[in-house]
TIVO-2410 file (N, C-alpha, C; in nm, 3 decimals):
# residues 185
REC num residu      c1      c2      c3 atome chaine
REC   1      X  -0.657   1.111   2.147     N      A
REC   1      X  -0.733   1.105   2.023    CA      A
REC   1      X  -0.816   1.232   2.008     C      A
REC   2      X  -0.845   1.269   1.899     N      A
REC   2      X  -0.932   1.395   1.831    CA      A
REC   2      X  -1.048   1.388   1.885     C      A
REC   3      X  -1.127   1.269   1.858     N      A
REC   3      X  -1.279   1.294   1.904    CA      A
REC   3      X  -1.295   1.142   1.955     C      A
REC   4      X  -1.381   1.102   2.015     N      A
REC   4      X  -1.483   0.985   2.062    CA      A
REC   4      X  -1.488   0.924   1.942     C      A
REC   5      X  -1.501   0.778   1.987     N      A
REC   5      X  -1.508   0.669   1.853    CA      A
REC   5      X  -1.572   0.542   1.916     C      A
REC   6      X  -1.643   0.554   1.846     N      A
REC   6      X  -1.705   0.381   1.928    CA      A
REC   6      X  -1.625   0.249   1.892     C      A
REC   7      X  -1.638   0.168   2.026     N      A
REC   7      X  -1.540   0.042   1.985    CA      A
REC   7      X  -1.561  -0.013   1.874     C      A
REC   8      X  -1.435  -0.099   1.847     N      A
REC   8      X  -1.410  -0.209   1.745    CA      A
REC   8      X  -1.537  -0.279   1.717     C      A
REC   9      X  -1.545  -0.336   1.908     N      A
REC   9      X  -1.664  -0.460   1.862    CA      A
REC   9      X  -1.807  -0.426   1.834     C      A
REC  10      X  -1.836  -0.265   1.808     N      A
REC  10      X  -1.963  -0.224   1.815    CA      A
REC  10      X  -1.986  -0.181   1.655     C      A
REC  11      X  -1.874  -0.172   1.597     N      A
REC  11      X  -1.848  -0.188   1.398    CA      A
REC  11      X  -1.841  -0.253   1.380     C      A
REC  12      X  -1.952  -0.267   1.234     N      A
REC  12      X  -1.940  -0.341   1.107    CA      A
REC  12      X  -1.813  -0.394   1.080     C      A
REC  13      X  -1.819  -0.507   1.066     N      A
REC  13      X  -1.643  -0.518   0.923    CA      A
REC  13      X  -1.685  -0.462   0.846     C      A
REC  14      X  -1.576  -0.438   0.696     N      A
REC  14      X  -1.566  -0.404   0.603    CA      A
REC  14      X  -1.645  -0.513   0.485     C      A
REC  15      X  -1.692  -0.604   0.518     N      A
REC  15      X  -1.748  -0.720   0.430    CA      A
REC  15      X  -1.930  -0.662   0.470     C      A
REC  16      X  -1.904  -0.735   0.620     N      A
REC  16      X  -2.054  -0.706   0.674    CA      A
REC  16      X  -2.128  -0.589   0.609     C      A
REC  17      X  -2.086  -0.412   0.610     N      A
REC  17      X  -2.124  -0.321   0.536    CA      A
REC  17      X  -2.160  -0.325   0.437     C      A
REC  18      X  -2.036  -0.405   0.327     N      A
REC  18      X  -2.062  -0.434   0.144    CA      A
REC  18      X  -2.239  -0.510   0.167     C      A
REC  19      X  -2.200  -0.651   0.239     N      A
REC  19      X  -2.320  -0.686   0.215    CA      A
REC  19      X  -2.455  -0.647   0.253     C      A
REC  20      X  -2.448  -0.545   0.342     N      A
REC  20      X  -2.550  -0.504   0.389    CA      A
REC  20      X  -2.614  -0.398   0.291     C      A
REC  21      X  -2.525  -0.350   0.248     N      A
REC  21      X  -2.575  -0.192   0.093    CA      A
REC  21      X  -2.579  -0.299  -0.028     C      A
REC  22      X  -2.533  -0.420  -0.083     N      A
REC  22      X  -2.564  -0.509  -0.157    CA      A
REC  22      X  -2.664  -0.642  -0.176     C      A
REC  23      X  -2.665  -0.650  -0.009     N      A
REC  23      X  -2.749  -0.748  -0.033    CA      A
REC  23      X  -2.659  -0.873  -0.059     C      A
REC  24      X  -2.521  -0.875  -0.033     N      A
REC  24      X  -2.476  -0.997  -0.082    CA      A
REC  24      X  -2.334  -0.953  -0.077     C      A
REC  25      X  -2.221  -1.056  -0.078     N      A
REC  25      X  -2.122  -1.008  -0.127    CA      A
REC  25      X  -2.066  -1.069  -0.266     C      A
REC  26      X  -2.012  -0.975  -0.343     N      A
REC  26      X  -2.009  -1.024  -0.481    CA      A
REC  26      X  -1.875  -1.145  -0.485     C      A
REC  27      X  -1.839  -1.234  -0.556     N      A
REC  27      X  -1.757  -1.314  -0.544    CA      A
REC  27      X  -1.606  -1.287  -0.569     C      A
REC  28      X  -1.579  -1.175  -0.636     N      A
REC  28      X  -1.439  -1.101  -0.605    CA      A
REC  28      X  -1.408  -1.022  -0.485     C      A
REC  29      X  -1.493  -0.985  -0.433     N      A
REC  29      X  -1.485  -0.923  -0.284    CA      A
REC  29      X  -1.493  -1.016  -0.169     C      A
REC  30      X  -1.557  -1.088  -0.187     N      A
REC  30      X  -1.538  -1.272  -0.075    CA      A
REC  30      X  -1.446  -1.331  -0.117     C      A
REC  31      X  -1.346  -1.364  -0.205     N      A
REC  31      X  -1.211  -1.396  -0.212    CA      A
REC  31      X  -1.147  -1.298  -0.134     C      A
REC  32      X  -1.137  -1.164  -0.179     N      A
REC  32      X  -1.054  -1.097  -0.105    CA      A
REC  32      X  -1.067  -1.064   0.042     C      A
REC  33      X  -1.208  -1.077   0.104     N      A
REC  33      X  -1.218  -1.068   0.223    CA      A
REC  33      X  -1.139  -1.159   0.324     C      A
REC  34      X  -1.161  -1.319   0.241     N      A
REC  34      X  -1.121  -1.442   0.340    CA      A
REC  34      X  -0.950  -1.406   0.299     C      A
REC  35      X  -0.953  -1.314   0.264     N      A
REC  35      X  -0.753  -1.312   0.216    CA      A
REC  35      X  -0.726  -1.191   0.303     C      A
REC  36      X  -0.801  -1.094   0.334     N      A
REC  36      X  -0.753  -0.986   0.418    CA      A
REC  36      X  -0.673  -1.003   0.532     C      A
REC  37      X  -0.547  -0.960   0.521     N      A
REC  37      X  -0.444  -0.985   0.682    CA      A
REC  37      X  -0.514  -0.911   0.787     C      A
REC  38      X  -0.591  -0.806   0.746     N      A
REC  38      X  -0.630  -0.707   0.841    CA      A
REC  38      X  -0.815  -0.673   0.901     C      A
REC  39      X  -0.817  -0.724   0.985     N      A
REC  39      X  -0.970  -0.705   0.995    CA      A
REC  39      X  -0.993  -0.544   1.049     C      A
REC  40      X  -1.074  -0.436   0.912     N      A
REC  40      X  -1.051  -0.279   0.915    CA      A
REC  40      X  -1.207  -0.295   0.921     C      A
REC  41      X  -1.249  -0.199   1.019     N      A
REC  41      X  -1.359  -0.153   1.063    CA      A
REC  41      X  -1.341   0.047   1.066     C      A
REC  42      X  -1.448   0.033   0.968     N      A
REC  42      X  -1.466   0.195   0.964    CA      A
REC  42      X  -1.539   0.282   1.028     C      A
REC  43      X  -1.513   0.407   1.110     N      A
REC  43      X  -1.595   0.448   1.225    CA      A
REC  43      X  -1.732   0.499   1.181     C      A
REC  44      X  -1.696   0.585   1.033     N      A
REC  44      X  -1.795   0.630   0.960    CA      A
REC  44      X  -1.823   0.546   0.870     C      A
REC  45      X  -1.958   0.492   0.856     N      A
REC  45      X  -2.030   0.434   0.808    CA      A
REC  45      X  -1.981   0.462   0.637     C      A
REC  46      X  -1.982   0.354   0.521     N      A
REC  46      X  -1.883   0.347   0.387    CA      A
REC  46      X  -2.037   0.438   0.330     C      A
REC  47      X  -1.946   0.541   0.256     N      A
REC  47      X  -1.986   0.635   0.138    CA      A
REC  47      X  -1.981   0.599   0.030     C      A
REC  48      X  -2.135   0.555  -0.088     N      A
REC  48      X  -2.147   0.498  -0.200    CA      A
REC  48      X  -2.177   0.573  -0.324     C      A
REC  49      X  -2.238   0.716  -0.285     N      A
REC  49      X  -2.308   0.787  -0.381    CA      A
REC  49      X  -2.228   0.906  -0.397     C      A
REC  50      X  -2.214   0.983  -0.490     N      A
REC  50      X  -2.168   1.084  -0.472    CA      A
REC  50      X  -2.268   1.236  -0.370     C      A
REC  51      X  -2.380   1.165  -0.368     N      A
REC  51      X  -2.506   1.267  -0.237    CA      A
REC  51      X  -2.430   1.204  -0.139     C      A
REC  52      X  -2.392   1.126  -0.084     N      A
REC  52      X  -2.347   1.074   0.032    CA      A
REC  52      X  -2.166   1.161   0.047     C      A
REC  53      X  -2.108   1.179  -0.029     N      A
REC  53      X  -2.027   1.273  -0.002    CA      A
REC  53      X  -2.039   1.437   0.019     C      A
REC  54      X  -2.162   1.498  -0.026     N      A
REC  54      X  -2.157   1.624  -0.053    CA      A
REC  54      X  -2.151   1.653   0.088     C      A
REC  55      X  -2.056   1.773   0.115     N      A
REC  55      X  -2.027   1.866   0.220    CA      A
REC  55      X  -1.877   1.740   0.323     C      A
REC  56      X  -1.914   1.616   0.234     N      A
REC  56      X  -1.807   1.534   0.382    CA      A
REC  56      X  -1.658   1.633   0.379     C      A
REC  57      X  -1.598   1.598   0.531     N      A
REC  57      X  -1.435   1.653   0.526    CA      A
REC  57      X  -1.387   1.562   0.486     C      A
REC  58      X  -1.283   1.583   0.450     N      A
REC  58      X  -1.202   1.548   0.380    CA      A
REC  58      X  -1.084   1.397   0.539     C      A
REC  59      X  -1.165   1.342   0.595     N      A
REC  59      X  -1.130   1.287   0.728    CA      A
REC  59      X  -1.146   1.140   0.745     C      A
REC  60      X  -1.115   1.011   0.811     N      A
REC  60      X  -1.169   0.909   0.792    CA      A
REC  60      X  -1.070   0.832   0.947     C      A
REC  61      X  -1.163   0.750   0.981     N      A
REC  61      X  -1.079   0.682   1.079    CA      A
REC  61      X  -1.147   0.511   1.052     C      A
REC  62      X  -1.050   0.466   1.121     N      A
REC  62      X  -1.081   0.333   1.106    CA      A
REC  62      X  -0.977   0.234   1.214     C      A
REC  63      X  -1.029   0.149   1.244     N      A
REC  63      X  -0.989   0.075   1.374    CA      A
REC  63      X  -0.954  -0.038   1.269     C      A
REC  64      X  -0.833  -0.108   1.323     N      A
REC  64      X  -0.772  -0.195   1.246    CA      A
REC  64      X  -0.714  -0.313   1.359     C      A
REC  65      X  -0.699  -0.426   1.318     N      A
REC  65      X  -0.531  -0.539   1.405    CA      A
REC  65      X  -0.560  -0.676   1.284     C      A
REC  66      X  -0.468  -0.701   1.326     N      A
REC  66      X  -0.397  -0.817   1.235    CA      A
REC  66      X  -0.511  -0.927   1.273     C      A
REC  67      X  -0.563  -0.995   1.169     N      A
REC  67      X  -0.677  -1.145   1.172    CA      A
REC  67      X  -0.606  -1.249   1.290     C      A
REC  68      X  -0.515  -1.247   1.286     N      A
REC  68      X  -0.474  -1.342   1.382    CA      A
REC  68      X  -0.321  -1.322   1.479     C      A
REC  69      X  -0.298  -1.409   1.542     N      A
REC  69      X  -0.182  -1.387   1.657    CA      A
REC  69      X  -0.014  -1.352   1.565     C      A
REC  70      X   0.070  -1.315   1.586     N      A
REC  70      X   0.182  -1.223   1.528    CA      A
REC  70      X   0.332  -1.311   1.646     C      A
REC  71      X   0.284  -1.345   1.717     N      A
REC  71      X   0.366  -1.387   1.777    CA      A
REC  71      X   0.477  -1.270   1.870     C      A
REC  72      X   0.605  -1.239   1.888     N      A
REC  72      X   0.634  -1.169   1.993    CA      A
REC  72      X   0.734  -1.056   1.973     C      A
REC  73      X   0.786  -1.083   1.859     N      A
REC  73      X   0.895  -1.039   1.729    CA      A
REC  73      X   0.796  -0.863   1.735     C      A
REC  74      X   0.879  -0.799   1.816     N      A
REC  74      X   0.835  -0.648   1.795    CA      A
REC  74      X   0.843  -0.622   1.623     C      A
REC  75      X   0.987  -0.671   1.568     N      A
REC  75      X   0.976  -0.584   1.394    CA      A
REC  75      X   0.849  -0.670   1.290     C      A
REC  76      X   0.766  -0.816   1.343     N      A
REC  76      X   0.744  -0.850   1.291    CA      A
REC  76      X   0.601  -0.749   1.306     C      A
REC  77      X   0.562  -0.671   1.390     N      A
REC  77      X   0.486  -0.587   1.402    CA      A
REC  77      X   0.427  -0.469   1.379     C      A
REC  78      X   0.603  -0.393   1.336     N      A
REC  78      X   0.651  -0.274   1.288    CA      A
REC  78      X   0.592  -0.337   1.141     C      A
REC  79      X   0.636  -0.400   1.063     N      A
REC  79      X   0.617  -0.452   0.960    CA      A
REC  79      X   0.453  -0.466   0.899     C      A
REC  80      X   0.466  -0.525   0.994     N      A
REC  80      X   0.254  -0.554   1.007    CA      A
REC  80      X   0.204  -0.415   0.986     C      A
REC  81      X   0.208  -0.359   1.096     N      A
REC  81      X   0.162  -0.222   1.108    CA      A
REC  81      X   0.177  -0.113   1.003     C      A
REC  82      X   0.343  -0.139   0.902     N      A
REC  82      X   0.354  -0.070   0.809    CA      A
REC  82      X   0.271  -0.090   0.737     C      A
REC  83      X   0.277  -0.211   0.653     N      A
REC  83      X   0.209  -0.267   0.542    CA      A
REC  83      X   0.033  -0.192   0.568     C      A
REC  84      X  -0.041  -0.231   0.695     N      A
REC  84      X  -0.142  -0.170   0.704    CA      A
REC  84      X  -0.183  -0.027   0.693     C      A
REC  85      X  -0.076   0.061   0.732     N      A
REC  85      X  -0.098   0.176   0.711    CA      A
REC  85      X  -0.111   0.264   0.609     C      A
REC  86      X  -0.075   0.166   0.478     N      A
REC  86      X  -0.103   0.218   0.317    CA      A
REC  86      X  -0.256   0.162   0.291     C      A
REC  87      X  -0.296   0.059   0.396     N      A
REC  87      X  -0.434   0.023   0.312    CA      A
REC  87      X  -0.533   0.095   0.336     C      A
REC  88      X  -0.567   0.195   0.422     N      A
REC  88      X  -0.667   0.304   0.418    CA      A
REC  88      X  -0.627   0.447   0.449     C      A
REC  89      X  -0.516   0.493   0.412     N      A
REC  89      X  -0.497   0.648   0.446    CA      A
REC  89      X  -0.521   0.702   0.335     C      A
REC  90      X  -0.503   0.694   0.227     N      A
REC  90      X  -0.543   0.835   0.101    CA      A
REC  90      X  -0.703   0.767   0.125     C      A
REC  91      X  -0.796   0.709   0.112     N      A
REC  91      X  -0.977   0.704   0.176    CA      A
REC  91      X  -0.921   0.889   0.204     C      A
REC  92      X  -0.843   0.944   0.292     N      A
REC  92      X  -0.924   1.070   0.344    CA      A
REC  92      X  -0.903   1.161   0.218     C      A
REC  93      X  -0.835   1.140   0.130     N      A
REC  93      X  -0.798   1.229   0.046    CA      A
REC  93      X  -0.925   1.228  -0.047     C      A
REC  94      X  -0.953   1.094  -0.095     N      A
REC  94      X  -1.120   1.089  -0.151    CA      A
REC  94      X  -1.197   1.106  -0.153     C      A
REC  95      X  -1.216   1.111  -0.006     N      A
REC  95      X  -1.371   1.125   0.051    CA      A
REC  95      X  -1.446   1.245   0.001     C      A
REC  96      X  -1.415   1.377   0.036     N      A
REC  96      X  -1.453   1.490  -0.062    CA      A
REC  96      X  -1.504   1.521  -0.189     C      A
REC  97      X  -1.410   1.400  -0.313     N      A
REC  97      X  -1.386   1.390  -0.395    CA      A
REC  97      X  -1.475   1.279  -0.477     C      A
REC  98      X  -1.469   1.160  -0.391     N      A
REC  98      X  -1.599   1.086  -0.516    CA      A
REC  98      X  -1.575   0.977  -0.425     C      A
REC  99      X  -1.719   0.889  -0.379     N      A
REC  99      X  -1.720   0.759  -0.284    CA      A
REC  99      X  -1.636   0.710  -0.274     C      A
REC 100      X  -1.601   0.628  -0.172     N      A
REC 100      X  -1.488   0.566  -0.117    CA      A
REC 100      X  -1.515   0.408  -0.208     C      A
REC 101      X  -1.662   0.347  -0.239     N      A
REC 101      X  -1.722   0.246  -0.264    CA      A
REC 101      X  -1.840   0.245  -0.356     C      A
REC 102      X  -1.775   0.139  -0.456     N      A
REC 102      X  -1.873   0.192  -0.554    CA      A
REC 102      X  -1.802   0.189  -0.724     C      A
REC 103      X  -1.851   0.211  -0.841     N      A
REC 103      X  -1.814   0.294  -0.926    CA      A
REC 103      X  -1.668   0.398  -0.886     C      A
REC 104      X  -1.515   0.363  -0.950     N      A
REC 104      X  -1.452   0.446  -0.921    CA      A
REC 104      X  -1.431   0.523  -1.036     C      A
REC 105      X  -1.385   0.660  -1.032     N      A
REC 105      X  -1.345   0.761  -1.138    CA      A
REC 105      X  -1.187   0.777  -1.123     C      A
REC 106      X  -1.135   0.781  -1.023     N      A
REC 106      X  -0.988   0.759  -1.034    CA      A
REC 106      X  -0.899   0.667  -0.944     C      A
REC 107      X  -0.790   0.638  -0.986     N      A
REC 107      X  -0.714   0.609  -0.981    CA      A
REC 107      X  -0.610   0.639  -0.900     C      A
REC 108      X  -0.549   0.579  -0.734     N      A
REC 108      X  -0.510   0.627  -0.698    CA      A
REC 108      X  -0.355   0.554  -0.654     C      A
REC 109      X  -0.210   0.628  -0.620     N      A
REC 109      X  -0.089   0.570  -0.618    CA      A
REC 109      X  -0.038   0.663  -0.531     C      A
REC 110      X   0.024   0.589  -0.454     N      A
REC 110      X   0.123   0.627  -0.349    CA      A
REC 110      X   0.236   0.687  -0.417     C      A
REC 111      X   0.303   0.816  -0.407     N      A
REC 111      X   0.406   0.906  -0.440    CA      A
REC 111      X   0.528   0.844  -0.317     C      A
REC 112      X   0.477   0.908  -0.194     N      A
REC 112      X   0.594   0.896  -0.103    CA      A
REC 112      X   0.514   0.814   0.034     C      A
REC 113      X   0.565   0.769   0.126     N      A
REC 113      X   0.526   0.768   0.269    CA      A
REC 113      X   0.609   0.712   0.356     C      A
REC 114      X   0.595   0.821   0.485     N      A
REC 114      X   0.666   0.811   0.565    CA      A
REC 114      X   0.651   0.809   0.684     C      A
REC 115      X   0.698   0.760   0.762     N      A
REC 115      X   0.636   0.700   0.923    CA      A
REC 115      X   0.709   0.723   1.006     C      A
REC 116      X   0.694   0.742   1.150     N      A
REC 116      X   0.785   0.754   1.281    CA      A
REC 116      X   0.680   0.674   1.412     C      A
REC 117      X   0.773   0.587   1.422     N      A
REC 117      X   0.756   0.533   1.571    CA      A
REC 117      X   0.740   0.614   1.669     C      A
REC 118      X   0.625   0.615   1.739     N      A
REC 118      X   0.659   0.667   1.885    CA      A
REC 118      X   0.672   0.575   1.984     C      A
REC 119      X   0.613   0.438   2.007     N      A
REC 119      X   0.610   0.335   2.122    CA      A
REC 119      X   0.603   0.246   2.062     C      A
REC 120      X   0.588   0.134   2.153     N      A
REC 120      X   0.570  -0.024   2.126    CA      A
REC 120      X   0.459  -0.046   2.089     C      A
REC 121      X   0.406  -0.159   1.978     N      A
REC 121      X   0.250  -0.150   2.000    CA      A
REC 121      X   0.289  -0.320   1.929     C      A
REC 122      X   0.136  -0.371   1.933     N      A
REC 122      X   0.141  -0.469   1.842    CA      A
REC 122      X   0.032  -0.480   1.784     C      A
REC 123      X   0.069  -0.512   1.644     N      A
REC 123      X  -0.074  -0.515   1.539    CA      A
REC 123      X  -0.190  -0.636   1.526     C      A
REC 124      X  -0.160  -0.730   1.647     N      A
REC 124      X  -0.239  -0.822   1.637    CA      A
REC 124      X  -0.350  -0.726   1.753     C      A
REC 125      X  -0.339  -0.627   1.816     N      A
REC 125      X  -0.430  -0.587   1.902    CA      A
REC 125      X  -0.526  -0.483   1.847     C      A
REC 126      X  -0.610  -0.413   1.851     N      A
REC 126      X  -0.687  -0.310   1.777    CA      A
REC 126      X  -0.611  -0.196   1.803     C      A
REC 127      X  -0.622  -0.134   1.681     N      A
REC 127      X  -0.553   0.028   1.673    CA      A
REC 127      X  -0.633   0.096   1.613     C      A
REC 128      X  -0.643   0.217   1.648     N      A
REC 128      X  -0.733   0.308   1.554    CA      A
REC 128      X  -0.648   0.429   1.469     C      A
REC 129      X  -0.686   0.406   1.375     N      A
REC 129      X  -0.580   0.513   1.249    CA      A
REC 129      X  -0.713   0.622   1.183     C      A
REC 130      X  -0.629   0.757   1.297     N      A
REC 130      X  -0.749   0.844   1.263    CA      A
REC 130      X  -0.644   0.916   1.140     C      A
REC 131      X  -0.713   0.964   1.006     N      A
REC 131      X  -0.648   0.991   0.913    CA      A
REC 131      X  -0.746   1.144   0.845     C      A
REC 132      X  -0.662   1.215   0.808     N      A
REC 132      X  -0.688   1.343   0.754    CA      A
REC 132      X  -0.649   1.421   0.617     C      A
REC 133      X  -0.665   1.471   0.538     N      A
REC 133      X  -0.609   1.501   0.440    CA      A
REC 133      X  -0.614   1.666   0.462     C      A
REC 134      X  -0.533   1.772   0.432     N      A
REC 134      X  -0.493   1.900   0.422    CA      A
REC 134      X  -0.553   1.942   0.304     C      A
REC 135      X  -0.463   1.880   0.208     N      A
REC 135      X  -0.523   1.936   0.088    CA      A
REC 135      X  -0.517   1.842  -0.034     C      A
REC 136      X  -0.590   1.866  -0.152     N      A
REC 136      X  -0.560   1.803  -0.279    CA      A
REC 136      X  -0.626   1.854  -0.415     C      A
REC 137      X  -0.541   1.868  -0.452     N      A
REC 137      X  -0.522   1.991  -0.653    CA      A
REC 137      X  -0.441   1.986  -0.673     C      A
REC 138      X  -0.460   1.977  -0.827     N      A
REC 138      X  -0.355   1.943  -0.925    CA      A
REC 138      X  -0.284   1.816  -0.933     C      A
REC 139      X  -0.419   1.710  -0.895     N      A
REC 139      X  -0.364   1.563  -0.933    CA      A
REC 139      X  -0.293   1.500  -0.848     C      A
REC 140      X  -0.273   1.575  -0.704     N      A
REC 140      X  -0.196   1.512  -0.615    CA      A
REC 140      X  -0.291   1.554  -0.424     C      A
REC 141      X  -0.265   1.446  -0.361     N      A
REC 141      X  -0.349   1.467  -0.226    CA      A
REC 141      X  -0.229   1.462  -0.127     C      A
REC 142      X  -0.271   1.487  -0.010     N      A
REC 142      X  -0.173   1.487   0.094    CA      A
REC 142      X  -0.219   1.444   0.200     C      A
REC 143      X  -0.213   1.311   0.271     N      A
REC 143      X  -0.293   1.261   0.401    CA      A
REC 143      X  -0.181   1.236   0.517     C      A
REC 144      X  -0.242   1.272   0.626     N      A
REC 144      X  -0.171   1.209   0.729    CA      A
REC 144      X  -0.254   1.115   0.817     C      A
REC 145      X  -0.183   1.099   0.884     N      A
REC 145      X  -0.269   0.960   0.999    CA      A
REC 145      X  -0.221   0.950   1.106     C      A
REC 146      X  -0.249   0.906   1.235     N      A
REC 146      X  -0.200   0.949   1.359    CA      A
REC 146      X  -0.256   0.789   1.411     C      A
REC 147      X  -0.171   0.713   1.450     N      A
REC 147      X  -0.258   0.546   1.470    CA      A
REC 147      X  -0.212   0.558   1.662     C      A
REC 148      X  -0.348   0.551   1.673     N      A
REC 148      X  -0.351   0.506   1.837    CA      A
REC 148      X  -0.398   0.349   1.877     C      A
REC 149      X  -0.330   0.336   2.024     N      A
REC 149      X  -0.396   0.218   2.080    CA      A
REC 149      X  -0.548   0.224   2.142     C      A
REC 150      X  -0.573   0.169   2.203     N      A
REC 150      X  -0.707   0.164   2.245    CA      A
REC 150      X  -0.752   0.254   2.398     C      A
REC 151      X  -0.609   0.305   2.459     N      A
REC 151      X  -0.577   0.372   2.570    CA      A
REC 151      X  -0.607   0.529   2.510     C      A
REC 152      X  -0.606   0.553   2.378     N      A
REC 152      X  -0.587   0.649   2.321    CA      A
REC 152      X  -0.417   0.705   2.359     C      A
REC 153      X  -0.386   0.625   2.348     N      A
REC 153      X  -0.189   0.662   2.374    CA      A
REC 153      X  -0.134   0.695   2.184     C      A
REC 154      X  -0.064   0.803   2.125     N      A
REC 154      X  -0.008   0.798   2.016    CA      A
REC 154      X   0.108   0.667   1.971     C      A
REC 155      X   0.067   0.574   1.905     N      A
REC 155      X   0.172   0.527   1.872    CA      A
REC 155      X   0.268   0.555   1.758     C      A
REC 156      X   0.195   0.584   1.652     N      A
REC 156      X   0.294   0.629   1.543    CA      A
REC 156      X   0.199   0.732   1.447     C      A
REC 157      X   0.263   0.816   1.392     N      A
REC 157      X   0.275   0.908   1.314    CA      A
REC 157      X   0.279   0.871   1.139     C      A
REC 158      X   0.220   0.909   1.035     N      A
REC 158      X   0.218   0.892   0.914    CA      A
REC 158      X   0.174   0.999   0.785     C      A
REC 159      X   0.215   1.001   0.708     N      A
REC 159      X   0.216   1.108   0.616    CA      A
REC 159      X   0.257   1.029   0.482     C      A
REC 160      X   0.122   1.085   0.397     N      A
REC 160      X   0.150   1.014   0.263    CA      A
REC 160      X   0.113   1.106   0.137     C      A
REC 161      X   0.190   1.154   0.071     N      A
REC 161      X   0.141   1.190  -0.053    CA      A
REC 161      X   0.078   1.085  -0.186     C      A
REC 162      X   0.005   1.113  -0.253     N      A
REC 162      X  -0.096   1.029  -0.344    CA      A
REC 162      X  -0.099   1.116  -0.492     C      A
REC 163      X  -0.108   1.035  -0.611     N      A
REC 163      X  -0.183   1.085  -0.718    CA      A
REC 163      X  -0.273   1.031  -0.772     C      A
REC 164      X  -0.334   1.139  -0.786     N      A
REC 164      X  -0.491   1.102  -0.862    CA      A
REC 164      X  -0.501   1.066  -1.016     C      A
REC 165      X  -0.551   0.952  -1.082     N      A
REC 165      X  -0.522   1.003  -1.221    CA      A
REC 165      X  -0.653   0.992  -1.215     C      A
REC 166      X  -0.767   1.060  -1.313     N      A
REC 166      X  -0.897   1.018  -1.343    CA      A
REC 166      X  -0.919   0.955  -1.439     C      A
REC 167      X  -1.014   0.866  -1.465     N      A
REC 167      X  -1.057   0.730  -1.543    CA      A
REC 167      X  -1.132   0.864  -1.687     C      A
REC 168      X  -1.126   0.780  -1.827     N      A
REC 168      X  -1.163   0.878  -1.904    CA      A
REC 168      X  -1.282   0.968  -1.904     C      A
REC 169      X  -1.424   0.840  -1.821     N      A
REC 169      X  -1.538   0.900  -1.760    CA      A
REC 169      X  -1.564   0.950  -1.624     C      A
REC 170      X  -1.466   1.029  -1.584     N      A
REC 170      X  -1.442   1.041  -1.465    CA      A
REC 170      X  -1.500   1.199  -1.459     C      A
REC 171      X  -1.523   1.198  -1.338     N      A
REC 171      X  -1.581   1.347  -1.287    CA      A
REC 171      X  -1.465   1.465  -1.271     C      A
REC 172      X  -1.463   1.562  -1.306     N      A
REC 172      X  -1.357   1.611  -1.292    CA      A
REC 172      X  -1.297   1.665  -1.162     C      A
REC 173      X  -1.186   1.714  -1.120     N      A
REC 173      X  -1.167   1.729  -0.956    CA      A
REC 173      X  -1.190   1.855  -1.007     C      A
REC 174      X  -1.298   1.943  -0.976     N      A
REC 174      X  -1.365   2.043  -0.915    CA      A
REC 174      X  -1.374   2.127  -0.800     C      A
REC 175      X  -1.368   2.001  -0.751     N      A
REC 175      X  -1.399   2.022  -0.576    CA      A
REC 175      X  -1.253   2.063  -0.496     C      A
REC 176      X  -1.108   2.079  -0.514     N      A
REC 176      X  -0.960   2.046  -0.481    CA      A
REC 176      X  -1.042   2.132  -0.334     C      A
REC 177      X  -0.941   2.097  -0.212     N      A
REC 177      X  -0.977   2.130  -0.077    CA      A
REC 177      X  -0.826   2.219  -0.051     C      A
REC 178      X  -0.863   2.280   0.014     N      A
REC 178      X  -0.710   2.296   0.171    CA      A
REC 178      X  -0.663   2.435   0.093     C      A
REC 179      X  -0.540   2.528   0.176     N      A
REC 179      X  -0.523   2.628   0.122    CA      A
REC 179      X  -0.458   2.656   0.027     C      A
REC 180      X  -0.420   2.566  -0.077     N      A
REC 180      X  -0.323   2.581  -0.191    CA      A
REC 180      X  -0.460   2.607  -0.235     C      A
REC 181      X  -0.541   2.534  -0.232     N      A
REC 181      X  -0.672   2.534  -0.341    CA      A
REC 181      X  -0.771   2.652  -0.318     C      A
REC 182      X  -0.740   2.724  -0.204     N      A
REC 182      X  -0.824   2.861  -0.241    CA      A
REC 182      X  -0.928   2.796  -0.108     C      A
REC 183      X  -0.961   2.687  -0.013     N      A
REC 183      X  -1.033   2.635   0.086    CA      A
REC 183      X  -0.887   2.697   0.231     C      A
REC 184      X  -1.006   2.627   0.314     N      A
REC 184      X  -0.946   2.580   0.411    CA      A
REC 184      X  -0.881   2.466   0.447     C      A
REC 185      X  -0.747   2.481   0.539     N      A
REC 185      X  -0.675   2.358   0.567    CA      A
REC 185      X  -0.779   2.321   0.670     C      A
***
């Protein structure tokens, strides 16, 4: 793994956080919580303001496994694991760009993604999906993700392109990152 990450059990869920910056959780987000297949814990603390993004990279990790037991079926895992790996990788492409939570300005859709196995794993156990974005201008982002076990062993590999559309009151992308855009990768 890239850097040090504190355990699973020492993060917030993704509910716990909402309610803690709310004061509550609102009643469309507590439906969807008790519906989540995936209990996702984020290493970096959720970004609400657009001051809370200024200067962030463009980076995001998050420790993930399946709410409950999966049984023994390796593809039923592969499967698991796929499905999860679209639910927080473009976050890194955003982050730069306008809160992860909160008020959104755009709109975001999966173009392509594509994955490679390296080992066995199973998604009922914790994995951490450290995720990065290169670059993003001209309405389109580019993230990858690298999902480890808890050994810090690589299990699989991921790469996703995204488009942005912005909402009519939306902020404009200003900010595009990486070296197409005149930044650094």
């Amino acid at each position: 793994m890239r850097r040090e990450v504190p355990p699973p059990e020492e993060l917030p869920t993704v509910a716990d956080e909402v309610r803690g910056h709310l004061g509550g959780l609102p009643e469309a987000l507590d439906r969807m919580a008790r519906r989540m297949p995936f209990d996702i814990r984020y290493v970096d603390r959720l970004r609400w303001t657009p001051e809370e993004i200024e200067g962030a990279e463009p980076r995001s990790a998050v420790w993930m496994r399946a709410v409950g037991p999966l049984g023994d079926d390796p593809l039923v895992h592969t499967c698991a694991l796929t499905y999860a790996s679209d639910m927080t990788l473009l976050d890194a492409v955003r982050i730069p760009i306008e809160p992860l939570w909160g008020p959104r300005g755009f709109d975001m859709a999966s173009l392509d993604h594509a994955m490679w196995f390296h080992r066995p794993f199973r998604a009922d156990e914790w994995f951490l999906y450290d995720q990065e974005s290169p670059i993003a201008t001209g309405g389109r982002g580019l993230a990858r993700g690298r999902i480890y076990d808890r050994a810090g062993n690589l299990l699989v590999s991921v790469v996703q392109e995204g488009l942005l559309r912005p909402h009519t009151n939306a902020p404009s992308l200003e900010r595009p990152y990486g070296e197409e855009a005149g930044g650094e990768s």
